[in-house]
N, CA and C atoms as an extended XYZ file, in Angstrom:
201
Properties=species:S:1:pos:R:3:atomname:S:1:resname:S:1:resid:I:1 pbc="F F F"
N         0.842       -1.192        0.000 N   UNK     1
C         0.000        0.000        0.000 CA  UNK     1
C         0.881        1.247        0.000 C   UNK     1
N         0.527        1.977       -0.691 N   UNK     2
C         1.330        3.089       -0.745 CA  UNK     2
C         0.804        4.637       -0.123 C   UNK     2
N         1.761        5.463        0.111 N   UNK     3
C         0.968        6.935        0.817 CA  UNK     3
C         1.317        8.005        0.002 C   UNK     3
N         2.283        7.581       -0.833 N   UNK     4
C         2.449        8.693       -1.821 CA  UNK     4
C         1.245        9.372       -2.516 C   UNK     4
N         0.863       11.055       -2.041 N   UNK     5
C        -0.012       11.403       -2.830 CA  UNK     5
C        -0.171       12.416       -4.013 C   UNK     5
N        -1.478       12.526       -4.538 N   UNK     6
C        -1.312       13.096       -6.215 CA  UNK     6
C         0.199       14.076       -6.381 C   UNK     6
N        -0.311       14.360       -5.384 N   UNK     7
C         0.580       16.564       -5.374 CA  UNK     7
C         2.096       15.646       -5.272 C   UNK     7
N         2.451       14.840       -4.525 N   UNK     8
C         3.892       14.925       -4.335 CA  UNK     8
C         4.305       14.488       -5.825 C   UNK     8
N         3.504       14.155       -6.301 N   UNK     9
C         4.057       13.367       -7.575 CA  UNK     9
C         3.991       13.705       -8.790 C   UNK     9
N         3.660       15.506       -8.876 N   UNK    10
C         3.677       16.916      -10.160 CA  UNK    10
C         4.185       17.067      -10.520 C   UNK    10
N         4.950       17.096      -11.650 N   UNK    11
C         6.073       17.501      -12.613 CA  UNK    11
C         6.397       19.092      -11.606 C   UNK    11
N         7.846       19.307      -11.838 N   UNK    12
C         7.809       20.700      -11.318 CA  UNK    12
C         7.427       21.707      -12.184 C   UNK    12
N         7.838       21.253      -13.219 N   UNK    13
C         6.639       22.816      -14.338 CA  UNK    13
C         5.228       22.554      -14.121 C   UNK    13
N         4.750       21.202      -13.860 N   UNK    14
C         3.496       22.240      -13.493 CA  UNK    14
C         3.378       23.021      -12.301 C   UNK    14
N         3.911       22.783      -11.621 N   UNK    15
C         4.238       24.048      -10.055 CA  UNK    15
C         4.509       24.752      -10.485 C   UNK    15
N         5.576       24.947      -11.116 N   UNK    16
C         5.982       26.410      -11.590 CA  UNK    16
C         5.229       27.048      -12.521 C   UNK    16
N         4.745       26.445      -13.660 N   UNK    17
C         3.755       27.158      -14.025 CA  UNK    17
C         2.390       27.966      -13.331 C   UNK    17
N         1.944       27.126      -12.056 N   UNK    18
C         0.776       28.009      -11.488 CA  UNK    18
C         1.260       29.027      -10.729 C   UNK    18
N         2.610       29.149      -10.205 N   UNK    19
C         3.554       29.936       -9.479 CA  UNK    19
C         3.611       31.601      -10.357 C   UNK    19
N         3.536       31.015      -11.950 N   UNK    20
C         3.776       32.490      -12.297 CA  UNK    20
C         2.524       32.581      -12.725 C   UNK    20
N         1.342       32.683      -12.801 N   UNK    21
C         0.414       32.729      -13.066 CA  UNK    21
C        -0.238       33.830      -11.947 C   UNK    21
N         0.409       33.750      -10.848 N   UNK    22
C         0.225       35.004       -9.476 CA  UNK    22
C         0.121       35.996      -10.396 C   UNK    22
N        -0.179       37.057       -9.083 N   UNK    23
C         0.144       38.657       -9.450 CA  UNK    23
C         1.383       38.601       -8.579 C   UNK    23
N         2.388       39.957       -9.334 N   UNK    24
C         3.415       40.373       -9.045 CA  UNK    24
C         2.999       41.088       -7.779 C   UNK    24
N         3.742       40.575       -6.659 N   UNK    25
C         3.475       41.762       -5.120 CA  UNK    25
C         4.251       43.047       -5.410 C   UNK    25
N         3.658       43.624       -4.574 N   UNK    26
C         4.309       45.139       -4.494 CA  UNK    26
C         6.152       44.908       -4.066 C   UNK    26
N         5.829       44.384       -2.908 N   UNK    27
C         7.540       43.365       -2.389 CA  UNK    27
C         8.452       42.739       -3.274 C   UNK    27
N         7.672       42.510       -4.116 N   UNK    28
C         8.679       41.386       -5.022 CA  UNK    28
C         9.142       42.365       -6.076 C   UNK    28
N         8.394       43.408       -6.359 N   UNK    29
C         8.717       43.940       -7.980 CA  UNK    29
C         9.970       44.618       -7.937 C   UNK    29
N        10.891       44.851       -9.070 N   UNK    30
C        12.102       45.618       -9.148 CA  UNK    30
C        13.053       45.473       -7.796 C   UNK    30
N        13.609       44.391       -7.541 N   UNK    31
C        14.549       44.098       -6.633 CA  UNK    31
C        15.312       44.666       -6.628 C   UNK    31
N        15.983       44.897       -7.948 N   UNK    32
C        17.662       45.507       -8.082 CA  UNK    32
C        17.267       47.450       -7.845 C   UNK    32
N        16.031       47.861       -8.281 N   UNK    33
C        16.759       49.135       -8.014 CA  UNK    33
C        15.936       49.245       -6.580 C   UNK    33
N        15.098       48.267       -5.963 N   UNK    34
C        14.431       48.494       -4.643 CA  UNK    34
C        15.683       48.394       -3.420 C   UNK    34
N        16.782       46.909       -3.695 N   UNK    35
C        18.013       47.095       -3.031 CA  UNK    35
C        18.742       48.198       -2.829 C   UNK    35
N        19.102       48.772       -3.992 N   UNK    36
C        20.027       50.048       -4.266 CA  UNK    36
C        19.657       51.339       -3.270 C   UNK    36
N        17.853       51.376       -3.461 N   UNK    37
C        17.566       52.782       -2.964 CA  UNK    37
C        17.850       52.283       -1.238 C   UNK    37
N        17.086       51.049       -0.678 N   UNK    38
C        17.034       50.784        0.414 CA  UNK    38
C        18.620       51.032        1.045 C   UNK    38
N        19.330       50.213        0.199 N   UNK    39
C        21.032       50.638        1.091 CA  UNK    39
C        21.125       52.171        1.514 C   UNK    39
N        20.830       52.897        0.398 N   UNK    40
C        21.191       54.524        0.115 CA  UNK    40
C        20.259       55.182        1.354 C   UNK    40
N        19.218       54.940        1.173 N   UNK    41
C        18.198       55.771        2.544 CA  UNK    41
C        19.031       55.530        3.764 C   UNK    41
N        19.155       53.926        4.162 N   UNK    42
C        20.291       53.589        5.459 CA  UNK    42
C        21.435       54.029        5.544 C   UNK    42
N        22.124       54.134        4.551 N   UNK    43
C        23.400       55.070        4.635 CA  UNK    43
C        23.556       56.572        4.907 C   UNK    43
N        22.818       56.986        3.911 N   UNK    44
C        23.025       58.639        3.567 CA  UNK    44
C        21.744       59.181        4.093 C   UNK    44
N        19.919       58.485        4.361 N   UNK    45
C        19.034       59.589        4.775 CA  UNK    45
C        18.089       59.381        3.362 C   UNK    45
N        17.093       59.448        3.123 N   UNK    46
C        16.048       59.426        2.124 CA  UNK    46
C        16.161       60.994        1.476 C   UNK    46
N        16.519       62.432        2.051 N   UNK    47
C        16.294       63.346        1.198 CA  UNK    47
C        17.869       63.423        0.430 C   UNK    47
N        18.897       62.350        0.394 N   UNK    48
C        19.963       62.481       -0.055 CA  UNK    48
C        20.134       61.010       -1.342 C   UNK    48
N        18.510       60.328       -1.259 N   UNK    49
C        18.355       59.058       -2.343 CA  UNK    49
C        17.631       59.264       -3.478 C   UNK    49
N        17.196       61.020       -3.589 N   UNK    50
C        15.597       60.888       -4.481 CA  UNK    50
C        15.909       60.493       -5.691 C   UNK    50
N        16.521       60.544       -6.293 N   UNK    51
C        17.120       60.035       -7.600 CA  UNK    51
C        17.107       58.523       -7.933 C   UNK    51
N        17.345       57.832       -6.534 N   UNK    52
C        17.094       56.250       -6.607 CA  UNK    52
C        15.673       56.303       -6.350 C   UNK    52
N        15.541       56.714       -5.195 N   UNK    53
C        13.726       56.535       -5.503 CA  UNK    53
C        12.488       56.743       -6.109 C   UNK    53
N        13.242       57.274       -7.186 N   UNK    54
C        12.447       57.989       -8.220 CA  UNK    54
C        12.560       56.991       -9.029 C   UNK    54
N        13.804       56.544       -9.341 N   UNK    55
C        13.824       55.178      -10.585 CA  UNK    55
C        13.360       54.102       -9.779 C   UNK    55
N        13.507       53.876       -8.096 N   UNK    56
C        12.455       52.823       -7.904 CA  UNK    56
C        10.875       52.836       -8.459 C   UNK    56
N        10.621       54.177       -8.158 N   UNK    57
C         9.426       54.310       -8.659 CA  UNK    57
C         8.875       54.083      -10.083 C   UNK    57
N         9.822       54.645      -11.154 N   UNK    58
C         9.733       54.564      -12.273 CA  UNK    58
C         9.369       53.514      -12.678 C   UNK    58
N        10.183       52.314      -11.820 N   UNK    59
C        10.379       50.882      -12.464 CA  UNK    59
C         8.486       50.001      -12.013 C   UNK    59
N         8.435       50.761      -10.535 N   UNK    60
C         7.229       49.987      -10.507 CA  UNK    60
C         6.170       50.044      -10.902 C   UNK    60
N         6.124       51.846      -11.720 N   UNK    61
C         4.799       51.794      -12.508 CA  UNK    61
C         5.128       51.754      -13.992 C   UNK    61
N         6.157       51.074      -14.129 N   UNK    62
C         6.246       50.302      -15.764 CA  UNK    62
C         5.758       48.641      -15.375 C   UNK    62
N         5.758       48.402      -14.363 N   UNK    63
C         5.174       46.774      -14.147 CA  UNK    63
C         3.197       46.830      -13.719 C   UNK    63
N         2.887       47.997      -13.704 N   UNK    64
C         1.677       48.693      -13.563 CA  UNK    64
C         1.168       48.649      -12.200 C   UNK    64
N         2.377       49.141      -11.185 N   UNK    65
C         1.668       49.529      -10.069 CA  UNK    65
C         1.392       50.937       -9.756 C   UNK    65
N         0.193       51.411       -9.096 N   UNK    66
C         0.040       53.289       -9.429 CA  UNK    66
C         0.814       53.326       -8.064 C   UNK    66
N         1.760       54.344       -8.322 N   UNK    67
C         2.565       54.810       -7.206 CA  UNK    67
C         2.352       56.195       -7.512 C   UNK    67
């Protein structure tokens, strides 16, 4: 008798396929320039990053979030 069930036994593309099928979170979008600004605010202060946070911004309403 066995206990192995359906799910353990899914190809991983089909996981991954329903995986991208999500919506993009606000969290997840534009990593690389969301890293960049985040270091810069901790270092230097947010009125000394606007330039990064402006292209953070840029980037997230080209993925169509209204910021």
């Amino acid at each position: 008798m066995s206990t192995i069930s359906a799910a353990s036994v899914e190809p991983a593309a089909a996981i991954e396929g329903c995986e991208q099928k999500k919506p993009l979170k606000p969290c997840c979008a534009c990593p690389d320039t969301k890293k960049v600004r985040d270091a810069c605010i901790i270092e230097k202060g947010e009125e000394n990053c606007t330039d990064l946070i402006e292209a953070h911004k840029d980037c997230m309403r080209a993925l169509g979030f209204k910021i």
